[in-house]
Each structure stands twice: as C-alpha cells, then as structure tokens.
BAFI-3210 file (N, C-alpha, C; in Angstrom, 3 decimals, decimal comma, padded with zeros to 6 digits):
// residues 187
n [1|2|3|4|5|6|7|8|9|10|11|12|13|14|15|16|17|18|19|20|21|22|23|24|25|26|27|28|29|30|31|32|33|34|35|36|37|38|39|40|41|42|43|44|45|46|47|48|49|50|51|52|53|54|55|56|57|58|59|60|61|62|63|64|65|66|67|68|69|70|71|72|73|74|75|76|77|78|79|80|81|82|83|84|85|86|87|88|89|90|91|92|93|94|95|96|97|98|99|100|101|102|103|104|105|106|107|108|109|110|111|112|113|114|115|116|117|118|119|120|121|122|123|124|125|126|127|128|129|130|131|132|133|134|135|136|137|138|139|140|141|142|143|144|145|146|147|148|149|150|151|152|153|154|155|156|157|158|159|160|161|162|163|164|165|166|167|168|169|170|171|172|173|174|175|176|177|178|179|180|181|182|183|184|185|186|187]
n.u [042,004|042,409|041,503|041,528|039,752|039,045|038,339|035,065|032,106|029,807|027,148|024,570|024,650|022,742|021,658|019,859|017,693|018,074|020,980|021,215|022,433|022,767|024,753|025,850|029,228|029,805|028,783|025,743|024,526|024,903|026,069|023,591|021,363|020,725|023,182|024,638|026,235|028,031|028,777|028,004|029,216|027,769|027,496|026,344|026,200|025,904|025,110|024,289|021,914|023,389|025,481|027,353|029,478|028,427|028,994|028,761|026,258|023,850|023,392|020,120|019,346|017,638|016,917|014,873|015,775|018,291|021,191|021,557|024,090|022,842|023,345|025,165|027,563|028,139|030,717|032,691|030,746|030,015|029,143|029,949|028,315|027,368|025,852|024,674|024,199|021,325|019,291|015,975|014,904|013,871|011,143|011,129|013,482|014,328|016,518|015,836|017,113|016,567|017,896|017,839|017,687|017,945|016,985|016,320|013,659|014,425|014,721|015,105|016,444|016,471|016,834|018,716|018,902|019,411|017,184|013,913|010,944|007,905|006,849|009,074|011,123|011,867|009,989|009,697|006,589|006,039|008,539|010,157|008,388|007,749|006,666|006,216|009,977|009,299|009,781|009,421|007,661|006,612|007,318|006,249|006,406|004,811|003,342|001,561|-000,523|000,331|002,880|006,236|006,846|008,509|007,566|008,233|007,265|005,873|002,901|001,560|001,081|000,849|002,312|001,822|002,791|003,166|002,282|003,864|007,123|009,543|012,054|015,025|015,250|012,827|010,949|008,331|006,444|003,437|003,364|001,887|002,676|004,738|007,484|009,370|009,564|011,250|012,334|012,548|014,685|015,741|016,663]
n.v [-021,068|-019,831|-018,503|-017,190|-015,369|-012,983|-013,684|-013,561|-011,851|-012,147|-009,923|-008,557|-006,351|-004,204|-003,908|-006,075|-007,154|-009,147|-008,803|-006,287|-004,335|-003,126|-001,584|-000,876|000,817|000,749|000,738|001,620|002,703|005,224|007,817|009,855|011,129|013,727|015,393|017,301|016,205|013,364|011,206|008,315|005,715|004,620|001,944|000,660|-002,144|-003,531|-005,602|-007,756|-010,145|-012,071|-011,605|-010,254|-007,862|-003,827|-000,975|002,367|003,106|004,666|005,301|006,733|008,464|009,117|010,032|009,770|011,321|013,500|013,490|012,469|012,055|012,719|011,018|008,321|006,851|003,696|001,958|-000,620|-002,370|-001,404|001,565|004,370|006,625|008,797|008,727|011,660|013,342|015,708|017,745|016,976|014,898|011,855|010,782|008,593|008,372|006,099|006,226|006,200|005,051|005,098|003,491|003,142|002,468|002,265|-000,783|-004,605|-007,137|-009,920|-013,227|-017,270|-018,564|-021,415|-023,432|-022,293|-020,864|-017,724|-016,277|-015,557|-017,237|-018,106|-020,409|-022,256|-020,887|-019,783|-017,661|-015,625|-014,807|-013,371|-012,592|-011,790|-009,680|-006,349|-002,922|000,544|002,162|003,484|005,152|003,824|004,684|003,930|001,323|-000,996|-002,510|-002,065|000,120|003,184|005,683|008,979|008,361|009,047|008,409|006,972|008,242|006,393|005,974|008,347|008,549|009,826|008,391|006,278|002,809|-000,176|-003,481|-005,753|-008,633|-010,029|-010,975|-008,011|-007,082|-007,260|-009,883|-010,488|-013,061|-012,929|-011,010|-010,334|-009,152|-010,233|-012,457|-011,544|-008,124|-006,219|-003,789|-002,010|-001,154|000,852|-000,882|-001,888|-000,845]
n.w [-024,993|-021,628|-018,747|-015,647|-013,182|-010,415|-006,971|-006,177|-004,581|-002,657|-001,106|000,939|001,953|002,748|006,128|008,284|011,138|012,818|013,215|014,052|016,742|019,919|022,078|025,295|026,573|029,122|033,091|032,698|034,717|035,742|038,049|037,360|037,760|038,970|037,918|035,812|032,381|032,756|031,014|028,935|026,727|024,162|021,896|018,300|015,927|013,272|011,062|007,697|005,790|006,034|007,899|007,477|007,859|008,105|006,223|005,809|006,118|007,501|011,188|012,970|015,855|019,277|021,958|025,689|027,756|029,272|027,051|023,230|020,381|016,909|014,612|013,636|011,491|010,228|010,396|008,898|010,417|012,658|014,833|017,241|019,796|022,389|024,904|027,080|030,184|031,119|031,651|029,120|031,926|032,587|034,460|036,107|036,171|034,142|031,397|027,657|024,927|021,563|018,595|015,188|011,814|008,032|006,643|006,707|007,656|009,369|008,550|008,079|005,810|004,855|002,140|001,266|-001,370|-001,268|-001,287|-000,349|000,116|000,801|001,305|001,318|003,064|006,518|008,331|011,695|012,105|015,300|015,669|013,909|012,555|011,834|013,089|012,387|013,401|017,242|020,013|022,815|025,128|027,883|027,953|027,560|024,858|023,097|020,366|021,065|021,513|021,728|021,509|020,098|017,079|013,920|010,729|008,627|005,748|005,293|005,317|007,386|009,801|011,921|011,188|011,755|012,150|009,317|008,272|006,938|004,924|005,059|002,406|001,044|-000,282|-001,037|-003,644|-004,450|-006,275|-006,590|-003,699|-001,397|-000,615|000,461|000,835|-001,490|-000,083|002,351|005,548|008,966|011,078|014,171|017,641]
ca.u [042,425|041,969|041,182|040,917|038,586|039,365|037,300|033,542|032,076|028,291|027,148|023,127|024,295|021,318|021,428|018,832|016,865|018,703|021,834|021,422|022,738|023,188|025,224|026,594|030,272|030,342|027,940|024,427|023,978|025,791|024,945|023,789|020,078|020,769|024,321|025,007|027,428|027,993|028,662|028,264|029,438|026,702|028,102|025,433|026,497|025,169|025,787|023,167|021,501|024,626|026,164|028,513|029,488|027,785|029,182|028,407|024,846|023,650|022,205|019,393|019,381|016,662|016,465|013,773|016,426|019,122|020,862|022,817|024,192|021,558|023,343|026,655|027,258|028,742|032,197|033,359|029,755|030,067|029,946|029,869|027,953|027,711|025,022|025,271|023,038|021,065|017,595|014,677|015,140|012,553|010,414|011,443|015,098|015,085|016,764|015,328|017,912|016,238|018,847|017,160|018,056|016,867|017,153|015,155|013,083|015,269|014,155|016,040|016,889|016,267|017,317|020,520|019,172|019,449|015,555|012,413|009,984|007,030|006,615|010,487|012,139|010,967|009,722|008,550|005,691|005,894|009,612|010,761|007,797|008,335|005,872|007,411|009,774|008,541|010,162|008,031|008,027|005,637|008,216|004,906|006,375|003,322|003,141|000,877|-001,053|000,840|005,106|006,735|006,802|009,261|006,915|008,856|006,770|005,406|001,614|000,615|-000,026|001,833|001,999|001,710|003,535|002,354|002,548|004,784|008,632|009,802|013,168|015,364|015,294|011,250|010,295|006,857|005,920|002,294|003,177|001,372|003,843|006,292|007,555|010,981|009,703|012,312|011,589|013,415|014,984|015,379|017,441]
ca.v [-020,033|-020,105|-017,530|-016,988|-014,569|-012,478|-014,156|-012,849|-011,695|-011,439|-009,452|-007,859|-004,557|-003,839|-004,444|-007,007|-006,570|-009,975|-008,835|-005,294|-004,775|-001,682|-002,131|000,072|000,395|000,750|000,382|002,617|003,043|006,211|008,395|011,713|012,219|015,097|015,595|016,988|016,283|012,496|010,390|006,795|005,490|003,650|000,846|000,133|-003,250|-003,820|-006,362|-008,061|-010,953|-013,450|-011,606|-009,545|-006,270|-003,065|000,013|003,726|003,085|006,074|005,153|007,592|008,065|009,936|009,751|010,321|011,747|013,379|014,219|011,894|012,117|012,434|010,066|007,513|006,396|002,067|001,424|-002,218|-003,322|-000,277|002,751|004,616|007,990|009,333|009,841|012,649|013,383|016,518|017,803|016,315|014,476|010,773|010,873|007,361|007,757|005,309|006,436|004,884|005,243|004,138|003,064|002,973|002,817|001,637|-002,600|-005,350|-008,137|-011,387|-015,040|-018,190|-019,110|-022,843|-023,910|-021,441|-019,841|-016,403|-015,688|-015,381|-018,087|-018,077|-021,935|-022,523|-020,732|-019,653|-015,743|-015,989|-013,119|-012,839|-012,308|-010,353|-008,896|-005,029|-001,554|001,375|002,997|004,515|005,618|002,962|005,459|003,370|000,320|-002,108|-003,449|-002,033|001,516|003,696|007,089|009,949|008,279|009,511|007,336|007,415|007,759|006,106|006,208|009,631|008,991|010,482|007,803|004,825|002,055|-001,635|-004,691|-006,118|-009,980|-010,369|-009,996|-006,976|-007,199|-007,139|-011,049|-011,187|-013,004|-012,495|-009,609|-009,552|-008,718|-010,990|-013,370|-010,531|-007,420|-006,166|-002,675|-001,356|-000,437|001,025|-001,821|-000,673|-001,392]
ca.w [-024,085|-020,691|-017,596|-014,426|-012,465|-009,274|-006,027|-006,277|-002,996|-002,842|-000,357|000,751|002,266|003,788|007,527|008,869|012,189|014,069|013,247|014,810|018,017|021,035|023,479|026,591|027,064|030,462|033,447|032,286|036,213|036,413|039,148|036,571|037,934|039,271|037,884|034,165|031,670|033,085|029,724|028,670|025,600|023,287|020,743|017,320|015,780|012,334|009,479|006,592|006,258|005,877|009,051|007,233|008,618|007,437|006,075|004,662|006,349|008,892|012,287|013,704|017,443|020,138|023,467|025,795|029,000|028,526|025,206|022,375|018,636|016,156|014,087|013,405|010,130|010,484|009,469|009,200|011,340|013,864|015,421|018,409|019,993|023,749|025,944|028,014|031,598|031,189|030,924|030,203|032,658|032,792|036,089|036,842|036,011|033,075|029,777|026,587|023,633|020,509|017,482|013,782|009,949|007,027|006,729|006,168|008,561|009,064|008,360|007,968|004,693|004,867|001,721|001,209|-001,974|-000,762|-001,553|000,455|-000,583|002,167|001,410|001,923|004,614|007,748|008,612|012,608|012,593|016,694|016,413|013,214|011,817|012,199|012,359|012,120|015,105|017,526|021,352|023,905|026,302|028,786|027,789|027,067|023,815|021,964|019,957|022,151|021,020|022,563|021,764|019,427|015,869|012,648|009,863|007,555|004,297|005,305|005,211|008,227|010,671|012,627|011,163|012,709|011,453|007,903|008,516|005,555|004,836|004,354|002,291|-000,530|-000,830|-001,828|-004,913|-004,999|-007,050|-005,975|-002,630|-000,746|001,229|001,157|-000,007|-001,259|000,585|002,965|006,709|009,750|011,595|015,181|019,121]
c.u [041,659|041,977|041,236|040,536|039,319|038,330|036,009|033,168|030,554|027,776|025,638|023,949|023,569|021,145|019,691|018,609|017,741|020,146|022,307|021,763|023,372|024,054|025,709|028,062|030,364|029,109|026,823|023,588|024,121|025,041|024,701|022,133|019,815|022,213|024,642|026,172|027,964|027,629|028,689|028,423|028,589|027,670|026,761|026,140|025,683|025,794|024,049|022,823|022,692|025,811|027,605|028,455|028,944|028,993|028,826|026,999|024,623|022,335|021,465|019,543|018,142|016,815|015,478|014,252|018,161|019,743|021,912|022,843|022,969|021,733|024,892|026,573|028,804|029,980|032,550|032,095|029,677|030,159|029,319|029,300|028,193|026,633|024,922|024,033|022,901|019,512|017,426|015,510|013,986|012,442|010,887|012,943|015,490|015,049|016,650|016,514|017,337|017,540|018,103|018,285|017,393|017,677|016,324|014,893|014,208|014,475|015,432|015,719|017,058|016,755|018,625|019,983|019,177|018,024|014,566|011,736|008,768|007,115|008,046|010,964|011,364|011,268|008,866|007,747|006,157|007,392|010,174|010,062|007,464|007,649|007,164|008,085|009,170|009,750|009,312|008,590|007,688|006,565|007,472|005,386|005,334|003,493|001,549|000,531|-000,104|002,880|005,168|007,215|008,153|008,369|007,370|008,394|005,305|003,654|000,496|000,022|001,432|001,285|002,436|002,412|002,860|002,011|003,330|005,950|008,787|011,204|014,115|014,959|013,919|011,636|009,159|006,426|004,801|002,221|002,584|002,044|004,907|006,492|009,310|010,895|010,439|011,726|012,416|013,335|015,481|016,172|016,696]
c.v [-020,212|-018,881|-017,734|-015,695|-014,078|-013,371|-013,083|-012,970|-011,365|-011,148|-008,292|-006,705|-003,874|-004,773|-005,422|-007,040|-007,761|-009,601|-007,356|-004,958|-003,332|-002,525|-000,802|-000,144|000,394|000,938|001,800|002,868|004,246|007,227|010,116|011,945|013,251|015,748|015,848|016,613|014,584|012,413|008,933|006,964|004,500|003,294|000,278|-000,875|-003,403|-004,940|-006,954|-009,433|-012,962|-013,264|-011,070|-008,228|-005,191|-002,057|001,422|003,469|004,166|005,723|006,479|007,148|009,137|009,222|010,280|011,035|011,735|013,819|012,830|012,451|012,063|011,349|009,690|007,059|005,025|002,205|000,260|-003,126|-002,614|001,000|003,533|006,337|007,684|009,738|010,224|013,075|014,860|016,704|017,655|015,088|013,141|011,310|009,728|006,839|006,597|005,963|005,502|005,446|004,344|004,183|003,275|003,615|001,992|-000,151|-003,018|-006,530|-009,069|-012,454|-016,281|-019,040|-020,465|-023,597|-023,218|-020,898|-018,361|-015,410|-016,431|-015,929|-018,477|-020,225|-022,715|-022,164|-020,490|-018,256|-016,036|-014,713|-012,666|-012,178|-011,339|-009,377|-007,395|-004,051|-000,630|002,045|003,643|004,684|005,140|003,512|004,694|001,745|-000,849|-003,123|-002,932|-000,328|001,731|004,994|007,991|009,655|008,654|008,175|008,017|007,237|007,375|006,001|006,767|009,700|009,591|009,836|006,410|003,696|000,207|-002,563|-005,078|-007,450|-010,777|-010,170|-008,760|-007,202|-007,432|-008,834|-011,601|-011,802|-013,208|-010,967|-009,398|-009,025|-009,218|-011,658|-012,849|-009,572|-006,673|-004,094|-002,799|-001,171|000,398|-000,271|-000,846|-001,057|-000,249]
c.w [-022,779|-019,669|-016,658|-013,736|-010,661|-008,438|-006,155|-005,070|-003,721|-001,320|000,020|001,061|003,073|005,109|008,073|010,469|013,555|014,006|013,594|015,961|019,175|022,029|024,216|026,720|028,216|031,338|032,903|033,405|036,292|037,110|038,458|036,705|038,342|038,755|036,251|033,522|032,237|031,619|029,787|027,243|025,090|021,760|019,455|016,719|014,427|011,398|008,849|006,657|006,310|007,239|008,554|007,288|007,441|007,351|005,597|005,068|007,407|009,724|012,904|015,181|018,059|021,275|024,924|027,260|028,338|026,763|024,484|021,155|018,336|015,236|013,995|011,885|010,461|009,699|009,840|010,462|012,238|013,832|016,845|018,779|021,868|024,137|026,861|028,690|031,125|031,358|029,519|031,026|033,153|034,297|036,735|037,188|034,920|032,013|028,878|025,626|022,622|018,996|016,340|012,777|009,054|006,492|006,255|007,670|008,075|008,907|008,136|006,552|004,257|003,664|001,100|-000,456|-002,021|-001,451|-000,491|-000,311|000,862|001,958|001,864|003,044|005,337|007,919|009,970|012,483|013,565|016,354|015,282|012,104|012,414|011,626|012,528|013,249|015,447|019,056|022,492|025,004|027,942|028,919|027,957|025,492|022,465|021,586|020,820|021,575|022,180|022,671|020,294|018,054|014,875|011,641|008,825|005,909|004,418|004,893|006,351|009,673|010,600|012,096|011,768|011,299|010,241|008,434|007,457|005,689|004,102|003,976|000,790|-000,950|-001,412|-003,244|-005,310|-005,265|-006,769|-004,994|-001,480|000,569|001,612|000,141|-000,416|-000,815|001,901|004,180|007,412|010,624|013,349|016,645|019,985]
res [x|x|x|x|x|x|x|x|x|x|x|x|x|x|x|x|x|x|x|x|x|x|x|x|x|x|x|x|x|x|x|x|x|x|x|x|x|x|x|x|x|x|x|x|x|x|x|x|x|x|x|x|x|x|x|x|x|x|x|x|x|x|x|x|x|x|x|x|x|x|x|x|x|x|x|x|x|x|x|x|x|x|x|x|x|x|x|x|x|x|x|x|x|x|x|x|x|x|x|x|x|x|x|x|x|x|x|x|x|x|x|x|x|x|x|x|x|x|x|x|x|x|x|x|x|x|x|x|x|x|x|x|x|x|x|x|x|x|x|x|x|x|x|x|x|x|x|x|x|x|x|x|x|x|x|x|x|x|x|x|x|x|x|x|x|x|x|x|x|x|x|x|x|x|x|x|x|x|x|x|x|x|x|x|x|x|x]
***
C-alpha cells in the first residue's frame, strides 16, 4: 500500500529583528508643528527567520510627539496605524515612532539546518544583538537614564544586550552561546 501526504510547510512564526521593517507612506515632512490633526500613515512589515510573512502577532507603538495607535496586529506580513500632529509637541520638531513585539535576534544560518550553533552560523553582536526597547529620545543609539524603556521580563531595570542569541532556534541548553529566551524586536 502506498500514500501520499499533503505538502508540509515549516514555518518559525516568530518575527526576527532583520526582517522587521517601518516605513512612512507618504512624505513625514508635513507641515503639523503648529497645526493639529495633520496625519501620516505608518506601514510595520514583519515576517520570521526564513522571510515568511507574519500573522496574528500584535505590534506596540509610542511616540514621543504627537499621538498614534497603541497597537496593529500583522496580517499576511503587515499592518498599518496613523500618526496624528498634536500635543506634546518635540522641541526640535522631530517625531520618534518606536514599533515593538515579541521576536527573536537574526543570524545567518550557514549551514541551512534551521538551528543556532555558535560554532556554525554566524550571530554579528554589533548588528543583531538586542537590550530591551526603549524610546532614544536624544537619538544617540544608546539607552540613556531618564527615556522611557519596555521592561520586558519585568525586573525592574533596563536591560543591555546579552552577547548571545536570543531565539527559538538555540540548541544549547546551558545558555551560554545562546538562549531560546524571547525579546522585543524593535523599528
């Protein structure tokens, strides 16, 4: 007797940090520093670590001028909110819109078995090792005493990058060259 099998789809789920993505629909000049109610449309972009679109995941939003959604939830790798000119109002005139949800750090998978092996693939620290959000108000790149953080595993205190992967694909169980703990991934 013989069979055949429907096509099998394997698929992470969990959005990954290079494959996150903001964008502006339209120019983010608009003239609303003194003018309320002036909208732009903001685009989130998500998929996992194979670059396949996300769904049923819920993006957080804040902004530090101005007001937007508090959150979108991705359909088919997307979705879309509005931010609208009001008070507060930045001193300098630039609006920060920060993006976040819960993902994992990216790396490159070097030999295609869809696991994290520190001796195999490649994890750059500088580029996708990830503390927890925060709102870089000062727009330095660096968490700063006095911006506003996500404490994502609620102990009280900002924390800074590990130097490890964070992600479902670990297989080291001690924890060491990586962990399959969860973060906020972030635009």
């Amino acid at each position: 007797i013989q069979t055949t099998s429907a096509p099998i789809s394997i698929s992470a789920t969990i959005p990954d940090q290079d494959s996150f993505s903001l964008s502006v629909e339209e120019n983010f000049l608009p003239n609303a520093r003194n003018y309320d109610g002036v909208s732009v449309p903001i685009t989130i972009r998500a998929a996992d670590r194979n670059n396949n679109r996300i769904s049923d995941a819920v993006v957080n939003f804040v902004t530090n001028s101005g007001s937007v959604q508090s959150e979108c939830i991705l359909q088919d790798g997307a979705c879309s909110i509005e931010w609208i000119s009001q008070n507060p109002r930045a001193d300098d005139g630039v609006a920060l819109i920060l993006a976040r949800t819960v993902g994992e750090e990216s790396f490159r998978d070097l030999n295609s078995d869809g696991k994290y092996v520190q001796a195999e693939d490649d994890f750059n620290v500088a580029q996708n090792d990830l503390g927890e959000a925060f709102l870089d108000r000062n727009r330095n790149g660096d968490f700063d005493p006095g911006e506003e953080y996500f404490d994502y595993n609620s102990n009280g205190q900002y924390d800074s990058a590990n130097g490890i992967y964070n992600g479902t694909a670990c297989t080291d169980t001690s924890g060491v060259e990586c962990t399959t703990s969860l973060l906020e991934i972030t635009r």
